[in-house]
Biopython code that builds the backbone (N, CA, C, O; Angstrom):
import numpy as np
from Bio.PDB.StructureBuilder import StructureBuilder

atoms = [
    (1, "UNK", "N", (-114.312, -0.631, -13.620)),
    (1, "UNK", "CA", (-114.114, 0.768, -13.865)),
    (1, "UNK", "C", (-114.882, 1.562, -12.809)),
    (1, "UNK", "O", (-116.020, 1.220, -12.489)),
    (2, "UNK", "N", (-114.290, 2.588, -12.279)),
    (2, "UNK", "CA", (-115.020, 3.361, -11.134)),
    (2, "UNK", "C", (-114.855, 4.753, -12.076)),
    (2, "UNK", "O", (-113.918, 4.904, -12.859)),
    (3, "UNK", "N", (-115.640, 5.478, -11.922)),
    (3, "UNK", "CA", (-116.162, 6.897, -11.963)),
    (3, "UNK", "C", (-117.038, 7.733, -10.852)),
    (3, "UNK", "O", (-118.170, 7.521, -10.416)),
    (4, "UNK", "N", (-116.024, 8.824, -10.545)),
    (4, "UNK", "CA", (-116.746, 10.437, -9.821)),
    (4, "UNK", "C", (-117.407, 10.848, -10.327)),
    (4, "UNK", "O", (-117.183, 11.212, -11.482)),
    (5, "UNK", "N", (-118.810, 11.043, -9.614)),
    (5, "UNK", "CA", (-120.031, 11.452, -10.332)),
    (5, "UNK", "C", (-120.622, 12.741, -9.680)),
    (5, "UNK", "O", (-121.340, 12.536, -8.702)),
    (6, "UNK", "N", (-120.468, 13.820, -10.001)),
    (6, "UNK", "CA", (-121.115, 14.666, -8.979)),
    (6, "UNK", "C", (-122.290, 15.881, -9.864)),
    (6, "UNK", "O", (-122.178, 16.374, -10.986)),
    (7, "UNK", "N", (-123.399, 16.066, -8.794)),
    (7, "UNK", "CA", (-124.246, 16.647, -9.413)),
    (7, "UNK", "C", (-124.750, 17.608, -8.262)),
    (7, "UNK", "O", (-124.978, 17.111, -7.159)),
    (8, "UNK", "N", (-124.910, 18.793, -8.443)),
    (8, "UNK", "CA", (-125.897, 19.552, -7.209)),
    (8, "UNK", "C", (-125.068, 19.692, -6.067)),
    (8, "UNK", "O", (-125.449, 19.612, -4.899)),
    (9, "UNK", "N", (-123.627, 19.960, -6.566)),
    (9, "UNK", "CA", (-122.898, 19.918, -5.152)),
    (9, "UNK", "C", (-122.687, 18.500, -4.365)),
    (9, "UNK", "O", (-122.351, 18.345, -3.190)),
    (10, "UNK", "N", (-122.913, 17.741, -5.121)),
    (10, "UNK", "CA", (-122.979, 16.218, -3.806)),
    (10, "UNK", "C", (-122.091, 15.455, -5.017)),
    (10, "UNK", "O", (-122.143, 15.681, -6.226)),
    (11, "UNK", "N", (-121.413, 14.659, -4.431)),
    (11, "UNK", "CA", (-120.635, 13.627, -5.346)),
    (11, "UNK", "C", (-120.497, 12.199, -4.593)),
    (11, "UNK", "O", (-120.673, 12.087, -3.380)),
    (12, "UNK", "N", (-120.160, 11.112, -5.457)),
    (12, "UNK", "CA", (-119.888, 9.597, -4.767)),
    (12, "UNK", "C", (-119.499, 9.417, -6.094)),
    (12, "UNK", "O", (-119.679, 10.027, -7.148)),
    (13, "UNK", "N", (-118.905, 8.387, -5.738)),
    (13, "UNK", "CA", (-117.905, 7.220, -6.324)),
    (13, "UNK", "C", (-118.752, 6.341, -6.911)),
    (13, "UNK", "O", (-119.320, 5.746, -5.995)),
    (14, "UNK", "N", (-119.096, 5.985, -7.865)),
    (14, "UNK", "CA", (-119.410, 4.988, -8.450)),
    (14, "UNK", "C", (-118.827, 3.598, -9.285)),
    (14, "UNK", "O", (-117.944, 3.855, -10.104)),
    (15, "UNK", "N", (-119.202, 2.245, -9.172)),
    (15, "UNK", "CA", (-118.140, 1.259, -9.979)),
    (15, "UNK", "C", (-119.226, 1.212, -11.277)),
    (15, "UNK", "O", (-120.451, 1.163, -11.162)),
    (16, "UNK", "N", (-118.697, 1.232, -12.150)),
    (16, "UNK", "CA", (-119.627, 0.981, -13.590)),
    (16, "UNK", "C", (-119.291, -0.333, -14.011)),
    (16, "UNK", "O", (-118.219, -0.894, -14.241)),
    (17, "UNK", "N", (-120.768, -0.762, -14.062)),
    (17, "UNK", "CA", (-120.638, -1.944, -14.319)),
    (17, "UNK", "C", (-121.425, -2.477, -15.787)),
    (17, "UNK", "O", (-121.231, -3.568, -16.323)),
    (18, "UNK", "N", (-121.880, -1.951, -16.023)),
    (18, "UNK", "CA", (-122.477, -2.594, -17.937)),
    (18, "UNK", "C", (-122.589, -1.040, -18.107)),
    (18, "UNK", "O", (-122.963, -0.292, -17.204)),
    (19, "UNK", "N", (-122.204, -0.615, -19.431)),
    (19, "UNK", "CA", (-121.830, 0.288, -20.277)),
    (19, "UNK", "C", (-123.052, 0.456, -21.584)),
    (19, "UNK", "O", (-122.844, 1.185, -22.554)),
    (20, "UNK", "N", (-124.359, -0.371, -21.401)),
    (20, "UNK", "CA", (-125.280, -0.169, -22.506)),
    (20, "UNK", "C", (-126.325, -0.044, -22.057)),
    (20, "UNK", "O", (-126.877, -0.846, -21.304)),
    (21, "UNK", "N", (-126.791, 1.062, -22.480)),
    (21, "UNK", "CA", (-128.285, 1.471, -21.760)),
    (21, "UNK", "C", (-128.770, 1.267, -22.618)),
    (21, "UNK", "O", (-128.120, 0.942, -23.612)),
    (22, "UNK", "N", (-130.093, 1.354, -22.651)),
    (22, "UNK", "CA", (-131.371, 0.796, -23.475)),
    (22, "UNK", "C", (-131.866, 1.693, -24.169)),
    (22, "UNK", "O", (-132.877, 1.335, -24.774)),
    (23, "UNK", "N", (-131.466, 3.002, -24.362)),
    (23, "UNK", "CA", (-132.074, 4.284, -25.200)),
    (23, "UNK", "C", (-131.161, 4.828, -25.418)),
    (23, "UNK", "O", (-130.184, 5.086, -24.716)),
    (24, "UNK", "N", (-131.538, 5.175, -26.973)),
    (24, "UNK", "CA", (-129.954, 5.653, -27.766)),
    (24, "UNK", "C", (-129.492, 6.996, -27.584)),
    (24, "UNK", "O", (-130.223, 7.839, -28.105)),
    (25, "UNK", "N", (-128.626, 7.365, -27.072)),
    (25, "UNK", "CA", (-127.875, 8.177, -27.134)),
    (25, "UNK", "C", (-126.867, 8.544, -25.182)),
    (25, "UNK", "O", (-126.115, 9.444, -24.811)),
    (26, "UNK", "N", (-127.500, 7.158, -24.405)),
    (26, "UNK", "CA", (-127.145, 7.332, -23.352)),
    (26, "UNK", "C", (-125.884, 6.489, -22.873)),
    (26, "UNK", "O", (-125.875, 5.281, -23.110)),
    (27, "UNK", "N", (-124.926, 7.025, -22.273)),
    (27, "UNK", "CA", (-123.690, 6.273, -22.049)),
    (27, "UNK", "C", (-124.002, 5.449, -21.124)),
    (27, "UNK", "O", (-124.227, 4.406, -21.737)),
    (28, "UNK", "N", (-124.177, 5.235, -19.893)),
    (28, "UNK", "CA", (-124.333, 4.755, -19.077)),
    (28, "UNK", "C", (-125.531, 4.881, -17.794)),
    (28, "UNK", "O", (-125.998, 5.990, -17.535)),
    (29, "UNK", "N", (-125.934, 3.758, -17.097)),
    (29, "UNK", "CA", (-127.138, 3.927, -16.489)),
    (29, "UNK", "C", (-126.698, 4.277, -14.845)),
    (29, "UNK", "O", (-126.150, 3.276, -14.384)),
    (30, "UNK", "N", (-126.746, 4.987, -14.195)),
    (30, "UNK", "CA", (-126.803, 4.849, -12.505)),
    (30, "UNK", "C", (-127.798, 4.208, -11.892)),
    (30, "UNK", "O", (-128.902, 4.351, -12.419)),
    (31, "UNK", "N", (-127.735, 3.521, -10.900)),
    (31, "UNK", "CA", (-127.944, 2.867, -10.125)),
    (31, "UNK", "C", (-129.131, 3.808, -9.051)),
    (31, "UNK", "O", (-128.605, 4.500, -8.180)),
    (32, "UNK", "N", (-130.384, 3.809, -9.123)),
    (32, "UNK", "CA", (-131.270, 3.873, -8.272)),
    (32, "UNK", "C", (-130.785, 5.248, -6.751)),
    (32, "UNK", "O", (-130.937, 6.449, -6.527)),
    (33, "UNK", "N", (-130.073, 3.845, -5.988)),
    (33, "UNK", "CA", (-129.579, 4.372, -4.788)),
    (33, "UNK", "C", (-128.270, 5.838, -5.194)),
    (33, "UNK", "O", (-128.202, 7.058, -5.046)),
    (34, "UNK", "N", (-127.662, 5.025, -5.603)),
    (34, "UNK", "CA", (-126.414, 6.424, -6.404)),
    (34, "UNK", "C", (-127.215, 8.064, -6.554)),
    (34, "UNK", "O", (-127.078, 9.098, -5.900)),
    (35, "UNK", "N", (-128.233, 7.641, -7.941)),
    (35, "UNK", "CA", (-129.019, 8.979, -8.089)),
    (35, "UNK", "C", (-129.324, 9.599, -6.830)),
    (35, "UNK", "O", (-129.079, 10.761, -6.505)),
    (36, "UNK", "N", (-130.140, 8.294, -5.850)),
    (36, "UNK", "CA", (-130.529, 9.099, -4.466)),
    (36, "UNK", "C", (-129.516, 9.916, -3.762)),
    (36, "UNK", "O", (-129.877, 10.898, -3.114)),
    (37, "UNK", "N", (-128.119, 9.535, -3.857)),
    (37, "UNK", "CA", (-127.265, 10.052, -3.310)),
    (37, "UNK", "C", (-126.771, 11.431, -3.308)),
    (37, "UNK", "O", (-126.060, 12.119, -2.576)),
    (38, "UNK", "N", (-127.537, 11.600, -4.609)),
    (38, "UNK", "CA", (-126.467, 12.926, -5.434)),
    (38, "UNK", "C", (-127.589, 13.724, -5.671)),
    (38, "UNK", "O", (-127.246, 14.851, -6.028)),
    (39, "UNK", "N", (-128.879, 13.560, -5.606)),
    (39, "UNK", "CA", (-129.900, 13.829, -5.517)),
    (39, "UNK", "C", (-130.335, 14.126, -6.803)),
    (39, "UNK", "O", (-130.777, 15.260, -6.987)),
    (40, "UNK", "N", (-130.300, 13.344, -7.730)),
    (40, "UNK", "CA", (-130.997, 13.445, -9.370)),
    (40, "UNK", "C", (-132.053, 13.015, -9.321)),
    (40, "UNK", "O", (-132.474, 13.090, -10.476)),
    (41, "UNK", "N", (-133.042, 12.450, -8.500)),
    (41, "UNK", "CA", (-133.930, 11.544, -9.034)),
    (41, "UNK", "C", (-135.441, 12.363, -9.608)),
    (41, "UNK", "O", (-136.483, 11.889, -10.062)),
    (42, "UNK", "N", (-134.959, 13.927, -9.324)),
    (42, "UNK", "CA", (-136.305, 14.396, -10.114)),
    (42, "UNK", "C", (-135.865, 14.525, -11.346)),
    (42, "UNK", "O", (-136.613, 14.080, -12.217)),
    (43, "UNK", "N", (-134.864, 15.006, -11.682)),
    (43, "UNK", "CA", (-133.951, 15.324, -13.145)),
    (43, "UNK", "C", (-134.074, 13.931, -14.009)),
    (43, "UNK", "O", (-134.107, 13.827, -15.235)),
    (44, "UNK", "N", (-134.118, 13.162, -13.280)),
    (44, "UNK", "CA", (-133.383, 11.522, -14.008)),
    (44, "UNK", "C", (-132.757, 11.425, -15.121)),
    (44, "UNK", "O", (-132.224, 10.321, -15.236)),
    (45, "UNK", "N", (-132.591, 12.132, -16.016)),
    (45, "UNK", "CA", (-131.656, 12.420, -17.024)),
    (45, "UNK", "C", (-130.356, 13.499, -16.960)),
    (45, "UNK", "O", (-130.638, 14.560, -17.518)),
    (46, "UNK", "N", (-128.910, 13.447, -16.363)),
    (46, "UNK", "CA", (-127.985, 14.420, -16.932)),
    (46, "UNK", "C", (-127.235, 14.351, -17.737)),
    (46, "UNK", "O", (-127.305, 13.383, -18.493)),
    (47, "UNK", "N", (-126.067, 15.466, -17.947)),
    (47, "UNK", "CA", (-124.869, 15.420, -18.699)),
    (47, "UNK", "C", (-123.868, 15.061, -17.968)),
    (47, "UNK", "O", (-123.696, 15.420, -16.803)),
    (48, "UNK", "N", (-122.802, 13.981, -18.911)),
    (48, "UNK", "CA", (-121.531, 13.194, -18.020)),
    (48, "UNK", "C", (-121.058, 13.188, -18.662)),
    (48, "UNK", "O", (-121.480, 12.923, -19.788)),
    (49, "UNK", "N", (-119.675, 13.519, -18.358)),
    (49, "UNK", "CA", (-118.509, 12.966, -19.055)),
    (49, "UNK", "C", (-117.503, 12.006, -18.219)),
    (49, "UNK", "O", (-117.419, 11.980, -16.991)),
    (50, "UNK", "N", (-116.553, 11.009, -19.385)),
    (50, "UNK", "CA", (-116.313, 9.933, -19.213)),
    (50, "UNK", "C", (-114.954, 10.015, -19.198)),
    (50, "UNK", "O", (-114.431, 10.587, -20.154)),
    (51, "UNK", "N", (-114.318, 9.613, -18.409)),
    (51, "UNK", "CA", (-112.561, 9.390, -18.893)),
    (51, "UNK", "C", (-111.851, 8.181, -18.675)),
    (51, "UNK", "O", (-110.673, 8.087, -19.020)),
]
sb = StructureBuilder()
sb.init_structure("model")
sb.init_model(0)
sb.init_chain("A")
sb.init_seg("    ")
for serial, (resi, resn, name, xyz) in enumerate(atoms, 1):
    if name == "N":
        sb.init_residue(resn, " ", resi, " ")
    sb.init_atom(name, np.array(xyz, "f"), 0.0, 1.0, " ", f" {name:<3s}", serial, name[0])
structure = sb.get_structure()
């Protein structure tokens, strides 16, 4: 499964690959480098939606 992820004006492509994060109420985890991409990593928590 791939998902468009965009935050702050910046977007990339992401492939999702495990669907269970470790704290309840979160859909899915990004990948380190990804966040760097899009530039979340002070936020480290957003809102996503899924299709």
């Amino acid at each position: 499964m791939w998902s468009d992820f965009s935050y702050s004006g910046r977007s990339i492509r992401c492939r999702i690959t495990d669907r269970r994060p470790f704290i309840r109420g979160r859909v899915i985890d990004l990948s380190v480098s990804a966040a760097r991409c899009v530039g979340m990593m002070a936020s480290g928590v957003v809102r996503v939606s899924l299709e």
